[in-house]
C-alpha positions in Angstrom: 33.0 -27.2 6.1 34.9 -27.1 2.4 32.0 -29.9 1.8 29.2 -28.1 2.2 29.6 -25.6 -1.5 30.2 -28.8 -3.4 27.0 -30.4 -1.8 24.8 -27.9 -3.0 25.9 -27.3 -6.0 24.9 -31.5 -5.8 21.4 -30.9 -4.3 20.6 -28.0 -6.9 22.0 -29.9 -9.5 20.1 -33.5 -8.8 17.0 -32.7 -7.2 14.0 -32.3 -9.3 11.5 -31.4 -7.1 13.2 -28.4 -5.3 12.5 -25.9 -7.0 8.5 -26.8 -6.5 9.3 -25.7 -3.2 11.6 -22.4 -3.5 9.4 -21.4 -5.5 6.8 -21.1 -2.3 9.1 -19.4 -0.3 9.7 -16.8 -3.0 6.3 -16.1 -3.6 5.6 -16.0 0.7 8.7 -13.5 0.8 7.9 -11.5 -2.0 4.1 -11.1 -0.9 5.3 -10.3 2.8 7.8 -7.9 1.3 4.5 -6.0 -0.2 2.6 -5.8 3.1 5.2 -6.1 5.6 3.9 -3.0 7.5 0.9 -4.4 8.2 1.2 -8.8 8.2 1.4 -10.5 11.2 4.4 -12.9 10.8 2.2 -15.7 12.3 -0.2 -15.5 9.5 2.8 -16.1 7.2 3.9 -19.1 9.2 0.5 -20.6 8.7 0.1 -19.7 5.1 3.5 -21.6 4.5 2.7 -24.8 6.1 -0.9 -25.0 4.4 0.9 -24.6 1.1 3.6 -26.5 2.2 1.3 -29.8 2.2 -0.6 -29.2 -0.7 2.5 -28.9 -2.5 3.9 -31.8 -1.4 0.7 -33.7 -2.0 0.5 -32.9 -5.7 4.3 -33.9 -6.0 3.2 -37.2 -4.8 0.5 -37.1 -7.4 2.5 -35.9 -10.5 5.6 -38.5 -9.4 2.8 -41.2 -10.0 1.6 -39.9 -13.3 5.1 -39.1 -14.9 6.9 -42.1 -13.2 10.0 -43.0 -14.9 10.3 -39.1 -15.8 9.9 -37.0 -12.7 11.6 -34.3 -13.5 8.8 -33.3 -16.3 5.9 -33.6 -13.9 7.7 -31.3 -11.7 8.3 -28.8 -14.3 4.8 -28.4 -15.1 3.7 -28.4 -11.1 5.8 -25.3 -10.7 4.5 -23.1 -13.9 1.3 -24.7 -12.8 1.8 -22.7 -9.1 3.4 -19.8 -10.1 0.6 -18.8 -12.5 -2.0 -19.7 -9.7 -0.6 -17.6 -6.8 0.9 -15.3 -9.0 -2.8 -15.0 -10.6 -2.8 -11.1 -10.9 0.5 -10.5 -12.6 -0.4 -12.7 -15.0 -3.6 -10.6 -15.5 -1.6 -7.8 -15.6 0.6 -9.2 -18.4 -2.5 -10.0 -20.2 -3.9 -6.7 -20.1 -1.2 -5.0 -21.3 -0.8 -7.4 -24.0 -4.7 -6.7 -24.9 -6.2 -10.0 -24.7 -8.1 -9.1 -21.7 -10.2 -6.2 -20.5 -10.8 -4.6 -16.8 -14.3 -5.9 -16.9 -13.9 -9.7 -18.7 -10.3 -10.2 -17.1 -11.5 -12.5 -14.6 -12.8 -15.8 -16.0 -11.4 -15.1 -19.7 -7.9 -15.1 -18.0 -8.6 -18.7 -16.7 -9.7 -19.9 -19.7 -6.2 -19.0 -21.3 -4.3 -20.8 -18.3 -6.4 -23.7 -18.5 -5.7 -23.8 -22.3 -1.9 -23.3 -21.2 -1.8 -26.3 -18.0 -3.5 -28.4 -20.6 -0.7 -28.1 -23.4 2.0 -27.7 -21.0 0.9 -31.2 -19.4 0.5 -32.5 -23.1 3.9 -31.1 -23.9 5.8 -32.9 -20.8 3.9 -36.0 -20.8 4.9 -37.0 -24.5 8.4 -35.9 -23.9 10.5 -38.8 -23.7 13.7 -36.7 -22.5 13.9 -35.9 -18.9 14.1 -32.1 -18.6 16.6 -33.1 -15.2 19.0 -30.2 -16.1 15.9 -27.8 -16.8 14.7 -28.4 -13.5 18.3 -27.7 -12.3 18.3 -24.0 -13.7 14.8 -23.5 -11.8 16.8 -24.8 -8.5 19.4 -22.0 -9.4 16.8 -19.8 -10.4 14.9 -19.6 -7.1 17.4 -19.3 -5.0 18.7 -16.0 -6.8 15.2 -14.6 -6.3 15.4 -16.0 -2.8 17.9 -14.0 -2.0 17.0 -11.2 -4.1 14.0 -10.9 -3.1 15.1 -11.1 1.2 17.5 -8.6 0.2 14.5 -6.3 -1.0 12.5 -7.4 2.5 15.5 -6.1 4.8 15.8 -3.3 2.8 12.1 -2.1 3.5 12.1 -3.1 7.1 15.5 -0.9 7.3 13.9 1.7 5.6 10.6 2.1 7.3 11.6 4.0 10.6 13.0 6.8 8.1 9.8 7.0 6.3 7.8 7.3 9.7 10.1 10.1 10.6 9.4 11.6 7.3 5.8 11.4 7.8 5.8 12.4 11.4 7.7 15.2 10.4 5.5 16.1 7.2 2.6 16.1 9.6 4.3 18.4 12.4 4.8 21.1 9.4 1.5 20.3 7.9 -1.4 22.6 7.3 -3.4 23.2 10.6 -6.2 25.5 9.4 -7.3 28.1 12.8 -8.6 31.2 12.7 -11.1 33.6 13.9 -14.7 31.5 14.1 -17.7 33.3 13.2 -20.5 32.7 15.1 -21.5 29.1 15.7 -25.0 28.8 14.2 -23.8 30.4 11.2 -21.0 27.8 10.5 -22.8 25.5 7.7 -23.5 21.6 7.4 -21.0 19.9 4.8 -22.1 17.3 2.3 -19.1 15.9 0.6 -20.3 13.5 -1.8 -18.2 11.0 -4.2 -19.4 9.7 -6.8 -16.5 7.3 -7.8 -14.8 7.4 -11.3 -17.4 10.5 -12.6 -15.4 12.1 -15.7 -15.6 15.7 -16.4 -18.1 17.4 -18.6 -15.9 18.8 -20.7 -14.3 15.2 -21.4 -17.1 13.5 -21.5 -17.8 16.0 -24.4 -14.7 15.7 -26.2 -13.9 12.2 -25.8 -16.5 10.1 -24.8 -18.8 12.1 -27.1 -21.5 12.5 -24.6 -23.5 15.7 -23.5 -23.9 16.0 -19.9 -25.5 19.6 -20.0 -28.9 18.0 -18.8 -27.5 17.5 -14.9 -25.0 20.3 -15.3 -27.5 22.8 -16.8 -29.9 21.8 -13.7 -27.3 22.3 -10.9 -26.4 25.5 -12.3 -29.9 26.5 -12.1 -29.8 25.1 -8.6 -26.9 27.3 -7.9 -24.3 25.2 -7.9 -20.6 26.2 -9.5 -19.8 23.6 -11.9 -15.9 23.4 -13.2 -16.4 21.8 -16.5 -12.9 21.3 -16.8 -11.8 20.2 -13.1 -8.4 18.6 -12.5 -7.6 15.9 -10.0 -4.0 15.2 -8.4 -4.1 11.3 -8.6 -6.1 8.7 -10.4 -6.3 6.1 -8.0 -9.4 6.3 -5.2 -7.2 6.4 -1.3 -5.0 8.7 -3.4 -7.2 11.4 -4.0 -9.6 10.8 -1.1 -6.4 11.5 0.9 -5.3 14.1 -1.3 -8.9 15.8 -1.0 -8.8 15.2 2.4 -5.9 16.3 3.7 -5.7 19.2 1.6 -2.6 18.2 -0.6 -0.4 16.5 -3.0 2.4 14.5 -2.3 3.8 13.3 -5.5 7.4 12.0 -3.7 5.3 9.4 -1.6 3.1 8.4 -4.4 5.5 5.6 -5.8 5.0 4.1 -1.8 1.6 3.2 -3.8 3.1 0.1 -5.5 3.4 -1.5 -2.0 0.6 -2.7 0.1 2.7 -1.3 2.4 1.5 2.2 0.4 -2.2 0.9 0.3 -2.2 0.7 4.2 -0.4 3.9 4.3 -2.9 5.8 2.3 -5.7 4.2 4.5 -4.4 5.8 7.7 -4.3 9.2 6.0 -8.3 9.0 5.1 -8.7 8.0 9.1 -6.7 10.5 10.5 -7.0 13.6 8.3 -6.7 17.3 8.0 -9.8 18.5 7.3 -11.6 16.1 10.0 -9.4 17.4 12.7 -10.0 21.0 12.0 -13.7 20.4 11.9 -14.2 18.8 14.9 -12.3 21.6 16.6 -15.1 23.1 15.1 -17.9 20.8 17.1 -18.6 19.1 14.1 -20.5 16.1 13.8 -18.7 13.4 11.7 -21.0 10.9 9.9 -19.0 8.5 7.5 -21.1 7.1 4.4 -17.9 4.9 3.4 -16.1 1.8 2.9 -13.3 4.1 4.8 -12.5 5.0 8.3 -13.4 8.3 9.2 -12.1 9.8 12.6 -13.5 7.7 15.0 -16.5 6.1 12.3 -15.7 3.0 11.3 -16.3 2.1 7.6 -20.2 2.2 6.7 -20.2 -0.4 3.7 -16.8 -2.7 2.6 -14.9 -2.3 -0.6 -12.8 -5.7 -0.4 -10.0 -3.8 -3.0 -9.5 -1.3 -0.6 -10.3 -3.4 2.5 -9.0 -1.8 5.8 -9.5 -5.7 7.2 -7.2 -7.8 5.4 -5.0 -10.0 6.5 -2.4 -12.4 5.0 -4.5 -15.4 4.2 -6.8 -13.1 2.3 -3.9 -11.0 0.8 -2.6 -14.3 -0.8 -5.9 -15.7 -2.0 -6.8 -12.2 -3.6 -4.0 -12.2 -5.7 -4.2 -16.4 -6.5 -6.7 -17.9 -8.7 -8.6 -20.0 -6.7 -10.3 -17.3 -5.4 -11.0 -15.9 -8.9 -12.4 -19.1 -10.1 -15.3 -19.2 -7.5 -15.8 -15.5 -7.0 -17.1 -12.8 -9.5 -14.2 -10.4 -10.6 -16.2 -8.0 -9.2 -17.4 -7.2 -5.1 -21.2 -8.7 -5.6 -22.6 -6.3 -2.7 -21.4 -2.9 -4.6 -24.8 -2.1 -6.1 -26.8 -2.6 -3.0 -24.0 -1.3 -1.1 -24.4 1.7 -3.3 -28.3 1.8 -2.7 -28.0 1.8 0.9 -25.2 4.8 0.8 -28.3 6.5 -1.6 -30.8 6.1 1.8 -29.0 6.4 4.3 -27.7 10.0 3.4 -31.0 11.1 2.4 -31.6 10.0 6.4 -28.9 11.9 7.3 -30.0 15.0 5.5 -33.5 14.7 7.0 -32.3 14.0 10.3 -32.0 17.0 12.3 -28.5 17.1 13.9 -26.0 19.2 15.1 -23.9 21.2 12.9 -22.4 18.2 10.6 -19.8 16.8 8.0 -21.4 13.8 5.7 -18.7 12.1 3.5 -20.7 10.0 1.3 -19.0 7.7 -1.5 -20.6 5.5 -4.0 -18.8 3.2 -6.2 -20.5 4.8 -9.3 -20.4 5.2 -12.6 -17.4 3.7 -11.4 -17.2 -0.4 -12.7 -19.1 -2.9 -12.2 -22.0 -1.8 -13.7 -25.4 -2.6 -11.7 -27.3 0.3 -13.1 -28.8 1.4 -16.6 -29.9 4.8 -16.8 -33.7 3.6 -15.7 -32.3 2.4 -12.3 -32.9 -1.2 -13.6 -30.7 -3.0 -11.2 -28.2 -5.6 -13.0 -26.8 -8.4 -10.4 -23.9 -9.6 -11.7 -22.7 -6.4 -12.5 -22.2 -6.7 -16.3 -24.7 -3.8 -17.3 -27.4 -3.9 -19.9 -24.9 -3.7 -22.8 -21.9 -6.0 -24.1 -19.8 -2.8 -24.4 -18.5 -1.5 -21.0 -18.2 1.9 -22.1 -22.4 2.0 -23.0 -22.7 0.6 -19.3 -20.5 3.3 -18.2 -22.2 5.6 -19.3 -25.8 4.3 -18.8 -24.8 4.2 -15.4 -23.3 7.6 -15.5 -27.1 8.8 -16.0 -28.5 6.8 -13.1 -26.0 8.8 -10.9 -26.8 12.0 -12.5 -30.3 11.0 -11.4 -29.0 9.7 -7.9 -27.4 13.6 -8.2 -30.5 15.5 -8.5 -32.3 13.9 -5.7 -29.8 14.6 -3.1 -29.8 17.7 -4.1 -33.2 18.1 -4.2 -33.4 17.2 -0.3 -30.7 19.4 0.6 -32.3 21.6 -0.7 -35.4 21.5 1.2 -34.3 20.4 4.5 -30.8 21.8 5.0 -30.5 25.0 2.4 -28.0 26.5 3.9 -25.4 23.7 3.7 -22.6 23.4 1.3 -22.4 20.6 -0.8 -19.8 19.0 -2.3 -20.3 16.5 -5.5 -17.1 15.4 -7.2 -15.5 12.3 -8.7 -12.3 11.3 -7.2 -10.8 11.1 -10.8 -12.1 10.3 -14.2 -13.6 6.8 -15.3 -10.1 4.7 -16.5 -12.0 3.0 -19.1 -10.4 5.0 -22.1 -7.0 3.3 -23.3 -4.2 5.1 -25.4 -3.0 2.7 -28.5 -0.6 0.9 -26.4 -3.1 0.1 -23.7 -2.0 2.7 -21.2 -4.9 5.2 -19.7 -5.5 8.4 -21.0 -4.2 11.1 -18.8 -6.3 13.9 -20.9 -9.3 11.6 -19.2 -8.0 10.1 -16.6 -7.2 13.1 -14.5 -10.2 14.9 -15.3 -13.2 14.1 -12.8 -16.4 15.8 -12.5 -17.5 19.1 -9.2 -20.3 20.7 -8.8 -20.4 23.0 -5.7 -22.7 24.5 -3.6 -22.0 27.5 -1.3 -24.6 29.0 0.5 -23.7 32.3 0.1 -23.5 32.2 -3.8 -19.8 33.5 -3.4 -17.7 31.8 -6.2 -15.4 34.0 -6.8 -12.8 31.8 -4.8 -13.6 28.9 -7.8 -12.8 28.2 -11.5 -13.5 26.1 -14.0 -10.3 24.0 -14.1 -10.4 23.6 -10.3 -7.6 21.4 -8.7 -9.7 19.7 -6.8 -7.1 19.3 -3.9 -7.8 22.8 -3.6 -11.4 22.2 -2.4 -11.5 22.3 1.3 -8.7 25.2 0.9 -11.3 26.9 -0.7 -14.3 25.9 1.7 -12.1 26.8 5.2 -10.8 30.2 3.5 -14.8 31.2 2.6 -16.1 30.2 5.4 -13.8 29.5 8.0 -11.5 32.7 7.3 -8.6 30.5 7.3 -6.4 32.0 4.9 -4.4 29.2 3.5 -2.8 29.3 0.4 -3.9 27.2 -2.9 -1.6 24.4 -4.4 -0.7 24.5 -7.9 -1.6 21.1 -9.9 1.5 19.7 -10.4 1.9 19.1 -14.4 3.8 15.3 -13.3 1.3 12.4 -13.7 0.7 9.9 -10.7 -0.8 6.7 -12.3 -3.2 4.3 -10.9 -0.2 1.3 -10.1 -1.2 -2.5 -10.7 -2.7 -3.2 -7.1 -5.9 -5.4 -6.3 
């Protein structure tokens, strides 16, 4: 048994291609430790043994073309594997370091690995020393992060029953709006429409330097409240759609965000949420125009980002680049996807139903950018200008135009509803000088409101918009419950694709 130290410290020390290996079980423990929750540990096996083989075919290839110097051509096949599956922190790095943009990232990132494989192979190929003890630090290396990173996986699993019991227990104490019900024909149909990444007027005034009076001025004419200055709780979309949804802000459980593990988490709260229960206790009708669940609606369009589907083997080719290379950075079937959200709740508000909820949510003037301010449809997504901030903001018209129609045939067929128009947070495009968003934008998204009774009084012009269904159960539902307070501490939108 003394043996066994002293021979593998040998193996670590002699073999050159190890570490091509440890490196894959580091990168399949560290992406299982992000989506744990919710990965079958099957689909792991699998993804293993697939990579396992094509790993161990391009050793036999690189042992071939460096013969005589192994150890180089196994240097290079590991940075050449961890900058493919570990694709988007890479991007990430790149971003923050300002060579690419949110838009361009995608086949502008490649570019600069190809440029980096290429004089990495150059580099090892003329070398005439073996790099035999460098290759013997990566052994080392890997099995630190091994371990490391299976200490971080128990750690989660171990952890995981106390954050269900601090869940269950959140939603045992959480806000279960009852009171007395008016009478039932009187209770109003609810429109709650997203439009996503819509920044405030007032920023859009003072920072992006554009006037937005022409669609505020009409809804205001139409009746609507419009908070010029509206705050949101989060700036990142399952956040706030839970936050709006549930009525609430949870800034201790934000970090869980980070994680797929958060992702999934955030998911189940926009299925199973406040507001929806108390409705339907209400005989409301739910109808779900969304790449969500809903209750008991299943998702209307897809989002793959925010996928409610995925599973391991698309987990790991998301985040690698070999889907990146043969795939637009951006989901090809948002624009129509956003079209046929457009129709179908203009059926919906034709359609005469029992008393209803419509969540609507288009992916606009929210990136990619499909539309100009004419409706001229782009269909790669790029927009009719160079500059993404033009194409946000041609875009930003066409909703405004998207805006007025719905509201026009509310209007007419359903006047009596209350209608919701908001963005979930502001557009993310604007950068501070060391690449960062800027909160003062970030945070702020557009609202415009419609009550049917005209009564406001329960609104303002810096509205937190977690507040919103507060506001619409105490009006009309004579709910009484109480308002949050934004919380000054920023949530930011974390690194997850």
């Amino acid at each position: 048994m003394a043996a066994w130290p002293g021979r593998i410290k040998h193996y670590l020390s002699s073999s050159v291609w190890l570490h091509t290996y440890l490196l894959l079980l580091f990168f399949l423990l560290y992406r299982y430790s992000q989506g744990f929750f919710f990965i079958r540990p099957a689909e792991v096996a699998v993804t293993m043994l697939v990579l396992l083989v094509i790993v161990f075919l391009v050793n036999l290839l690189f042992k071939k073309i460096f013969a005589g110097r192994e150890a180089n051509g196994a240097v290079w096949v590991t940075f050449f594997f961890i900058t493919s599956l570990f694709f988007t922190s890479v991007v990430n790095f790149l971003q923050q370091a300002g060579f690419v943009g949110d838009i361009q990232w995608n086949r502008k990132t490649i570019i600069i690995l190809v440029i980096f494989w290429m004089f990495l192979f150059i580099l090892l190929y003329l070398l005439k020393k073996p790099a035999g003890k460098f290759c013997s630090y990566l052994n080392a290396l890997f099995c630190i992060l091994i371990l490391y990173q299976a200490y971080v996986l128990v750690t989660a699993v171990w952890s995981s029953k106390a954050q269900q019991d601090k869940i269950a227990l959140y939603k045992r104490n959480n806000i279960s709006p009852a009171g007395a019900v008016i009478a039932g024909d009187s209770l109003p149909d609810i429109y709650f429409i997203i439009f996503d990444g819509y920044t405030g007027n007032k920023t859009l005034m003072e920072i992006w330097n554009f006037d937005n009076s022409r669609v505020t001025d009409s809804l205001r004419k139409k009746g609507f409240f419009v908070s010029d200055n509206a705050v949101s709780g989060y700036n990142y979309t399952p956040v706030c759609i839970s936050s709006l949804l549930n009525m609430d802000q949870r800034p201790d459980w934000f970090k869980e965000l980070g994680t797929y593990w958060g992702l999934s988490f955030y998911l189940r709260e926009i299925k199973d949420n406040a507001l929806v229960r108390a409705l339907q206790n209400y005989q409301y009708t739910i109808v779900n125009f969304s790449f969500f669940e809903l209750a008991q609606q299943p998702a209307f369009t897809s989002f793959k980002p925010l996928s409610t589907s995925r599973n391991f083997y698309r987990f790991v080719l998301e985040n690698s680049v070999l889907l990146r290379f043969f795939t637009n950075p951006v989901d090809a079937a948002q624009g129509k996807n956003n079209l046929k959200l457009y129709e179908s709740l203009q059926g919906a508000i034709k359609k005469d139903t029992a008393r209803k909820f419509v969540y609507t949510h288009l992916m606009m003037p929210h990136p990619a950018f499909f539309f100009d301010s004419s409706g001229k449809y782009y269909a790669n997504g790029k927009g009719k200008y160079r500059d993404e901030k033009l194409n946000y903001i041609e875009q930003l018209k066409y909703s405004n135009r998207l805006i007025l129609s719905i509201v026009d045939s509310v209007k007419h067929y359903r006047p009596n509803s209350i209608v919701i128009i908001q963005g979930d947070h502001g557009s993310r495009l604007l950068k501070t000088p060391d690449g960062k968003m800027r909160e003062d934008e970030t945070y702020r998204p557009f609202s415009a409101i419609f009550f049917p009774n005209r009564n406001y009084g329960r609104l303002s012009d810096s509205l937190f918009t977690p507040n919103t269904f507060r506001i619409v159960l105490n009006e009309f539902f004579k709910t009484g419950l109480d308002l949050l307070e934004s919380n000054p501490k920023r949530h930011t939108r974390p690194a997850v694709h």
